[in-house]
C-alpha positions as CSV (number, residue, x, y, z in Angstrom):
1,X,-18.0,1.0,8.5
2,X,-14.4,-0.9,8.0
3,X,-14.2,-0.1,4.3
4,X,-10.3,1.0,3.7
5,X,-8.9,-2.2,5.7
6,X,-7.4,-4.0,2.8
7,X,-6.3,-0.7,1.0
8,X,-3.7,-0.3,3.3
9,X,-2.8,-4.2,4.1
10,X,-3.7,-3.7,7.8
11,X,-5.8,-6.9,7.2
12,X,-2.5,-8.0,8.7
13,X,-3.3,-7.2,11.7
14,X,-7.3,-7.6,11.1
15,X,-8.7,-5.9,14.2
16,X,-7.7,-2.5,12.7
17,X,-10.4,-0.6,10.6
18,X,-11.0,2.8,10.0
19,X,-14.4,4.1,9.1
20,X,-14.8,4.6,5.4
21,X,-17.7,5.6,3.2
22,X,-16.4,6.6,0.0
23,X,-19.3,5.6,-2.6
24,X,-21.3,8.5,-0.3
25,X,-19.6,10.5,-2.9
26,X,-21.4,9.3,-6.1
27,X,-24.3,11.3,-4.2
28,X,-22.5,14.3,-5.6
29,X,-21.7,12.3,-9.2
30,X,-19.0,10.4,-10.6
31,X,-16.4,13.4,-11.2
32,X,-16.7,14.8,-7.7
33,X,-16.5,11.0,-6.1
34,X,-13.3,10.0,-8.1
35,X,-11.4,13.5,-7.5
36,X,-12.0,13.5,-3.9
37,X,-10.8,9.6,-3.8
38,X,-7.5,10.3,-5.8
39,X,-6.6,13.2,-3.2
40,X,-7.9,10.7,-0.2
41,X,-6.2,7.4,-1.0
42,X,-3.3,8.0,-3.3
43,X,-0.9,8.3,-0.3
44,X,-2.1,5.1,1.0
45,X,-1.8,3.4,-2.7
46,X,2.1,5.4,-3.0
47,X,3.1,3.9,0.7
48,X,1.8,0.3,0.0
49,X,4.1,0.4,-3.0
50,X,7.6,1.1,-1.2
51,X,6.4,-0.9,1.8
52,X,6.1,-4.1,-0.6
53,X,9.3,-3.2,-2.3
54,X,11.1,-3.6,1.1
55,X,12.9,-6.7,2.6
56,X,14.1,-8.6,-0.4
57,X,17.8,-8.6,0.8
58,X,19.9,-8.6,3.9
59,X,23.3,-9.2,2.8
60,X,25.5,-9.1,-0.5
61,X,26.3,-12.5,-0.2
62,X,24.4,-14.9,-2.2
63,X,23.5,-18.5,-1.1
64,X,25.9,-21.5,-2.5
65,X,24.4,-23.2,-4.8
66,X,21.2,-25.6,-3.0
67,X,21.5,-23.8,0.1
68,X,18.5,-21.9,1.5
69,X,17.4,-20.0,3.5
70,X,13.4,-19.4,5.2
71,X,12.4,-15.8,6.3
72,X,9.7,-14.3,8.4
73,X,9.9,-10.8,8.0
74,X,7.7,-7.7,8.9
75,X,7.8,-4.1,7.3
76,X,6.5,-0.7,9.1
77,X,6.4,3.0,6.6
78,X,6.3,5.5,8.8
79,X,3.2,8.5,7.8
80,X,4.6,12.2,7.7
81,X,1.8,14.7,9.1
82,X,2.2,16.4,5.1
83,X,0.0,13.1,3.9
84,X,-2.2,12.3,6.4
85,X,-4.2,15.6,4.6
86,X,-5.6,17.2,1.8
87,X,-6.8,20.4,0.4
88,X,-10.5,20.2,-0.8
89,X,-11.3,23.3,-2.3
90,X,-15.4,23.0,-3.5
91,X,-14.2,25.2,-6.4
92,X,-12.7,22.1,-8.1
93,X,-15.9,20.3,-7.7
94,X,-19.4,20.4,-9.6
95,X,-21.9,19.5,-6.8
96,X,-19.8,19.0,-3.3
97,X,-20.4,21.5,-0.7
98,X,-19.5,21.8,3.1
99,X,-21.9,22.1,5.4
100,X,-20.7,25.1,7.2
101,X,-20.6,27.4,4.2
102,X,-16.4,27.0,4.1
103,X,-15.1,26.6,0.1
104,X,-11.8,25.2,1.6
105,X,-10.4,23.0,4.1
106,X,-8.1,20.2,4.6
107,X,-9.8,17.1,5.1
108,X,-8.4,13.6,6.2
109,X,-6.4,11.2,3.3
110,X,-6.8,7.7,4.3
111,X,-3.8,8.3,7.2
112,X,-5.8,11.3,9.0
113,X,-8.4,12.0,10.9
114,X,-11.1,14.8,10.7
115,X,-11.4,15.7,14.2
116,X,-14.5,16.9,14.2
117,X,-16.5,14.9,11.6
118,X,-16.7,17.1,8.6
119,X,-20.1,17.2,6.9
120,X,-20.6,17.7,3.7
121,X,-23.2,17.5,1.1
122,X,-24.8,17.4,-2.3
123,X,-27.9,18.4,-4.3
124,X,-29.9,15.7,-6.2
125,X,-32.5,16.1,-8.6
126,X,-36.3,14.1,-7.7
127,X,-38.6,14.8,-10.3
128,X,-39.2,18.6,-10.5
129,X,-37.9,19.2,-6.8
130,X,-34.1,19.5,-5.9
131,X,-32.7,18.1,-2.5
132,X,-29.8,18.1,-0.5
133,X,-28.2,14.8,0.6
134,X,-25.9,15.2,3.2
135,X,-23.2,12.6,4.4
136,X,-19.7,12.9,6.6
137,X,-16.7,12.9,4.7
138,X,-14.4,9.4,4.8
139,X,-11.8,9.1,8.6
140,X,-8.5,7.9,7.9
141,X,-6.5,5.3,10.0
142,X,-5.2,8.1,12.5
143,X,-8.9,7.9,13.6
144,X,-8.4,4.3,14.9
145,X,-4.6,5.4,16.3
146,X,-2.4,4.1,13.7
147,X,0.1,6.2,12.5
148,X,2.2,3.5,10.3
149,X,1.6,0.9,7.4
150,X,2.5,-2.9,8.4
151,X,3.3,-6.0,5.9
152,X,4.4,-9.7,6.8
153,X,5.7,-12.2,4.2
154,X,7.1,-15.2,4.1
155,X,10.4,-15.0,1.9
156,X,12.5,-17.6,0.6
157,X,15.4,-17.8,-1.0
158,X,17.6,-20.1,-3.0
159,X,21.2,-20.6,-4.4
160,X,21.6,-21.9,-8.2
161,X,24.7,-21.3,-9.8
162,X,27.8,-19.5,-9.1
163,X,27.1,-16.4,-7.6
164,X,23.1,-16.9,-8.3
165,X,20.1,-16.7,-6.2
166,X,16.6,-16.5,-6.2
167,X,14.2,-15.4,-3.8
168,X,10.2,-16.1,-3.6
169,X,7.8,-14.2,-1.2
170,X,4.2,-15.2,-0.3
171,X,0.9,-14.3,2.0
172,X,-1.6,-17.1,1.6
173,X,-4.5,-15.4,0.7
174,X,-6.6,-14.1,3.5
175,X,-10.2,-13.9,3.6
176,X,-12.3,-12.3,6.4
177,X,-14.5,-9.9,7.3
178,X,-15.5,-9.6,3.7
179,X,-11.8,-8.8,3.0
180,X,-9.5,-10.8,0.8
181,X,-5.8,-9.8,0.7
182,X,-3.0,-12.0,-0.9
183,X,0.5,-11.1,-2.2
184,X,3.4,-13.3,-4.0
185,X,6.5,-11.5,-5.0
186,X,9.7,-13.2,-6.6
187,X,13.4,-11.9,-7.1
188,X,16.6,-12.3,-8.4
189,X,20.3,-11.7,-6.8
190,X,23.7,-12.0,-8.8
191,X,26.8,-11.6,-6.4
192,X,29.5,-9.3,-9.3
193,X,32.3,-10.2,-6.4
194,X,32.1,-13.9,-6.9
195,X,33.8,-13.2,-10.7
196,X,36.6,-12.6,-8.5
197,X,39.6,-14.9,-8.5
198,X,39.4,-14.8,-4.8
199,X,36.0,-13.9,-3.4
200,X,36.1,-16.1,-0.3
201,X,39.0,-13.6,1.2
202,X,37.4,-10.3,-0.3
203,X,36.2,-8.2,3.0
204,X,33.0,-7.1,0.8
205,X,30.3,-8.1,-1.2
206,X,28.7,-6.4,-3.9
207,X,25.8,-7.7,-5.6
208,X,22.8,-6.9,-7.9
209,X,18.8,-7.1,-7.4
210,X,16.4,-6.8,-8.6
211,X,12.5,-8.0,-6.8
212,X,8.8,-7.8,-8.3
213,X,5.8,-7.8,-5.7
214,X,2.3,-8.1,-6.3
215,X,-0.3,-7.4,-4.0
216,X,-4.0,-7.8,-4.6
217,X,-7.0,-6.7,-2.0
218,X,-10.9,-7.0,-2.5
219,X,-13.7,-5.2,-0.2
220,X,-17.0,-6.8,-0.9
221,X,-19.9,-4.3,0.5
222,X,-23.2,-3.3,0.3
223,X,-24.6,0.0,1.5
224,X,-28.2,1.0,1.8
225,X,-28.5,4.1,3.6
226,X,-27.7,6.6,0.9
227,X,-26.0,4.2,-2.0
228,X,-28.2,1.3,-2.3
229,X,-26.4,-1.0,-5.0
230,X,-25.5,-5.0,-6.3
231,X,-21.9,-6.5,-5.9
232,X,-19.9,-3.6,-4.4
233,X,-16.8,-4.2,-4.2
234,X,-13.7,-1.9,-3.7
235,X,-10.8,-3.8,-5.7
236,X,-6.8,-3.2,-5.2
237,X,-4.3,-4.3,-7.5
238,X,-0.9,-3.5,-6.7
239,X,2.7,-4.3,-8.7
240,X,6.1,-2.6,-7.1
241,X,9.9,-2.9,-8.5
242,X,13.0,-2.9,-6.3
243,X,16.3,-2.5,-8.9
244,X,19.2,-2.1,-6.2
245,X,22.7,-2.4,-6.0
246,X,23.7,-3.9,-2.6
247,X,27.4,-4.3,-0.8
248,X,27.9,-6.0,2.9
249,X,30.7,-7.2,5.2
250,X,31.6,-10.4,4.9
251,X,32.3,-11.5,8.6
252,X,31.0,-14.9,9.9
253,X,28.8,-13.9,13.0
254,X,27.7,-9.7,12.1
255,X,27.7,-8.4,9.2
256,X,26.7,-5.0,8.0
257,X,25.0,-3.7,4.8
258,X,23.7,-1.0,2.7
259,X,22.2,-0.2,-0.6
260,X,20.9,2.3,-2.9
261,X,18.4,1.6,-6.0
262,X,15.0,2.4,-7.4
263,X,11.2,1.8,-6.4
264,X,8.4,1.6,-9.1
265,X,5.3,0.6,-9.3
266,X,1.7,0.9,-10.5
267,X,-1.7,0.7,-8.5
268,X,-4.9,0.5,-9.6
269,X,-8.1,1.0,-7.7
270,X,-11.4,0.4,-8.9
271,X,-15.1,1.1,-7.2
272,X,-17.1,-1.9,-9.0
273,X,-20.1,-2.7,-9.1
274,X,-23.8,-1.1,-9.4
275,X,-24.7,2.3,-7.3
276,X,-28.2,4.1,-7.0
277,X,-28.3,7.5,-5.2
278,X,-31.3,6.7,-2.7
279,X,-32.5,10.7,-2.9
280,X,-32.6,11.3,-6.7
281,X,-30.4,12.0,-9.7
282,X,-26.9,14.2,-8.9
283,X,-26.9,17.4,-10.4
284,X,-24.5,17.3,-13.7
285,X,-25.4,13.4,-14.0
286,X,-28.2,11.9,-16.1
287,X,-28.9,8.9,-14.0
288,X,-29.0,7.9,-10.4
289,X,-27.6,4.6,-11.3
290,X,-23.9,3.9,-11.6
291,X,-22.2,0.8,-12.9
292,X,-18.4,0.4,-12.0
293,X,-18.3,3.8,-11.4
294,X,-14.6,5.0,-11.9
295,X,-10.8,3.8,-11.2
296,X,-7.8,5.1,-9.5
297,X,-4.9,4.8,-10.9
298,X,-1.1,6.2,-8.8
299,X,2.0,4.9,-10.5
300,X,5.6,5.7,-8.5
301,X,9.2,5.9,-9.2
302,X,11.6,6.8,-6.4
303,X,15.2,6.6,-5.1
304,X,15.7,3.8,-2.1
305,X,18.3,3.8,0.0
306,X,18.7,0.8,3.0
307,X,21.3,0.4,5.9
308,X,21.0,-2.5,8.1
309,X,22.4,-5.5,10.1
310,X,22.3,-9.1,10.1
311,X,23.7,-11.3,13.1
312,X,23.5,-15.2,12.1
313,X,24.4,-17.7,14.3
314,X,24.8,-21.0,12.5
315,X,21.4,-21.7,10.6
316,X,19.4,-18.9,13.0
317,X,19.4,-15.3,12.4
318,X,18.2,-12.2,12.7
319,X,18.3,-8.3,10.8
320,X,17.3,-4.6,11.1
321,X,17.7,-2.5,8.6
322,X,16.0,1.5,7.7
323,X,15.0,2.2,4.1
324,X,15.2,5.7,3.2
325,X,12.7,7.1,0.4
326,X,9.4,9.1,-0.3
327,X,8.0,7.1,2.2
328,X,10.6,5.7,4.7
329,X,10.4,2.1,6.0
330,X,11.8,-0.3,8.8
331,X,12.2,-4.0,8.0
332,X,13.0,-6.7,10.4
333,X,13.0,-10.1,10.0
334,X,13.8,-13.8,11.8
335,X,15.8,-16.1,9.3
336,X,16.4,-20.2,9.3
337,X,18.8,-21.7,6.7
338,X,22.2,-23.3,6.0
């Protein structure tokens, strides 16, 4: 099944799925199903948010006023091995139990793998008789060999007034496979060295920013071997904050630059829809029917620190820079403008 595609914006590169079957847990009732999601997916939700804060700026140095510039640029956050994992302890749960008789293991976030499949299961109640229903816990990307998070934008920006800028970012919205992704994003830039008497000569620039990105992602599934249901749908929506204080070279061919600032964001992740448990009624549930079961919610706040390069060359150019934070991120980007 290809159910965590658009959590993690791979739908970017759309051939990528890893094999997800996350409303198996509402076999074992709705506290069980949304405590094993937050451990699984809030690394994904926390990565998504400082990948989609990245790439607002390349240099200090703010557009004249009515100049432009047109961007294509392309972000990569890197996985550590310390979240591609979880501790699932059945202690912590009222009705999910491994297979094998173990009460602890660490079992795959949506970046791991469980290598073997790790089987788990739950007991239902059908009329006067209780049953097990057993299912395999939820692979993570590393299953399908990849090992970072991707984005591609279009950005924009524009200068206004003295020292002024503002900057736009868009993904038209993308529909397939039962997937629909789409992010905008907009941003402002204010260049303090331009209040200078003599900013043209000044070797650096310093400037403020300060860019908002929202992402949105909708799974539309229907599963009928142990959930059988109406309008499944797993939903994203995702809102980051970059707030950074940026300085470059000012040099006419290469310039270099750096910055340090602050990430936030908030994501929220809803299982919608309705969801009948095929084999009876969970234990610790009065119904085998569940209607927009339970959300996720992960909200972030970080230091983020970038170092990069631009070389332009007339109204082409190009950067590489390395973002430093919780989760770390490369941006590079091709640039057209004058």
């Amino acid at each position: 099944m290809k159910k965590f595609l658009f959590i993690l914006c791979v739908v970017f590169s759309s051939s990528l799925f890893a094999q997800e079957n996350l409303e198996d847990l509402l076999a074992a009732g709705i506290e069980d199903a949304k405590r094993f999601t937050n451990g699984y997916i809030t690394p994904a939700t926390e990565a998504m948010i400082y990948n989609t804060a990245n790439g607002w700026v390349q240099t200090a140095k703010v557009k004249d006023p009515l100049k432009f510039e047109i961007s294509i640029i392309g972000n990569a956050t890197f996985v550590s091995d310390e979240n591609k994992t979880f501790t699932l302890n059945t202690a912590d749960y009222n009705n999910l139990q491994f297979r094998d008789g173990s009460t602890i293991k660490e079992v795959a976030t949506a970046f791991g793998e469980n290598n073997p499949d790790i089987v788990v299961f739950a007991e239902v109640q059908d009329g006067p008789f209780t049953q097990e229903v057993e299912f395999i816990l939820p692979q993570g990307l590393a299953s399908v060999n990849v090992n970072v998070v991707p984005s591609a934008f279009l950005q924009a920006r524009l200068g206004l007034f003295k020292g002024a800028e503002i900057k736009a970012r868009y993904v038209p919205k993308i529909d397939q496979e039962d997937v629909k992704v789409g992010l905008i994003g907009a941003g402002f830039q204010y260049e303090f060295t331009k209040l200078l008497p003599a900013d043209n000569v000044f070797p650096v620039a310093i400037s403020g920013v300060v860019g908002y990105t929202n992402l949105t992602a909708n799974y539309d599934f229907t599963d009928d071997e142990i959930i059988e249901g109406d309008n499944q749908q797993f939903d994203l929506r995702q809102n980051s904050w970059l707030f950074q204080v940026q300085a470059s070279t000012n040099l006419p061919v290469i310039n270099f630059y750096g910055g340090v600032g602050l990430v936030t964001g908030t994501s929220d992740f809803d299982v919608l829809g309705t969801y009948r448990v095929r084999g009876g009624v969970p234990l610790f549930e009065t119904t085998n029917e569940f209607t927009d079961p339970y959300s996720i919610t992960t909200k972030v706040s970080g230091v983020h620190g970038t170092i990069g390069a631009k070389l332009q060359l007339g109204f082409f150019g190009l950067h590489a820079d390395y973002n430093i934070a919780e989760y770390s991120n490369v941006s590079a980007g091709i640039h057209f403008g004058i």
